[in-house]
C-alpha positions, 0 to 999 in steps of 0.5 A: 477486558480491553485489547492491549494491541489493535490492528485497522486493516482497511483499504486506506481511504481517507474517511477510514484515518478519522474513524481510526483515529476516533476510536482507536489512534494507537491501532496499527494502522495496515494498507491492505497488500492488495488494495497497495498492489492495485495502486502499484499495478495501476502504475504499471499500466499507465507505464504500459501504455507510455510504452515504456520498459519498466512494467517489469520493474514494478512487478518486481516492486511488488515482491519487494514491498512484501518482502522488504517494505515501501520505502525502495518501492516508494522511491523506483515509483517516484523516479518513474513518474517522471517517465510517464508523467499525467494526473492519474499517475501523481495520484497513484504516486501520492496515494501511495507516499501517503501510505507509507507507514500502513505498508511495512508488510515484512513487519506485520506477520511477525508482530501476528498481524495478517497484510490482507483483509480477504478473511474479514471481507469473506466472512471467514 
């Protein structure tokens, strides 16, 4: 018996897209929420360490991309780059737009996926 439906939950590294894409290009593809949070909480420190005021908009972007989805988020973080502006941070940024379609968290829990890999990483 095949599966009809297929979810790839992963960390959204690069080489992870060709395995995916290789065996299975009609899974739902799912940015772990924490491995998004991680990128999102790194834009937060090197807000931080700009010294800016918005490290309290991007924790309150976290509970937006869980709730309503990456596209307001992916927008507020492309205003802010511009208030820090370095490497790292154009990468966190891009890294993120590039995950767009992996992140629409509101929507997986209803079609019965999880946002996290914590159960498959545990062993549970």
């Amino acid at each position: 018996m095949q599966a009809t439906e297929v979810a790839a939950l992963q960390d959204g590294a690069a080489w992870l897209q060709d395995v995916i894409q290789r065996h299975r290009a009609d899974a739902t593809r799912l940015l772990d929420f924490a491995h998004a949070a991680q990128y999102i909480a790194g834009i937060g420190q090197l807000m931080q360490e700009a010294r800016t005021s918005a490290v309290k908009l991007l924790q309150e972007q976290l509970h937006t991309l869980k709730h309503d989805g990456p596209t307001g988020v992916l927008k507020e973080m492309q205003q802010l780059q511009g208030l820090a502006a370095s490497a790292e941070m154009s990468e966190k940024v891009r890294y993120s737009r590039k995950r767009e379609q992996h992140m629409r968290y509101p929507h997986y829990p209803a079609q019965g996926w999880p946002i996290g890999s914590s159960m498959a990483e545990n062993g549970q």
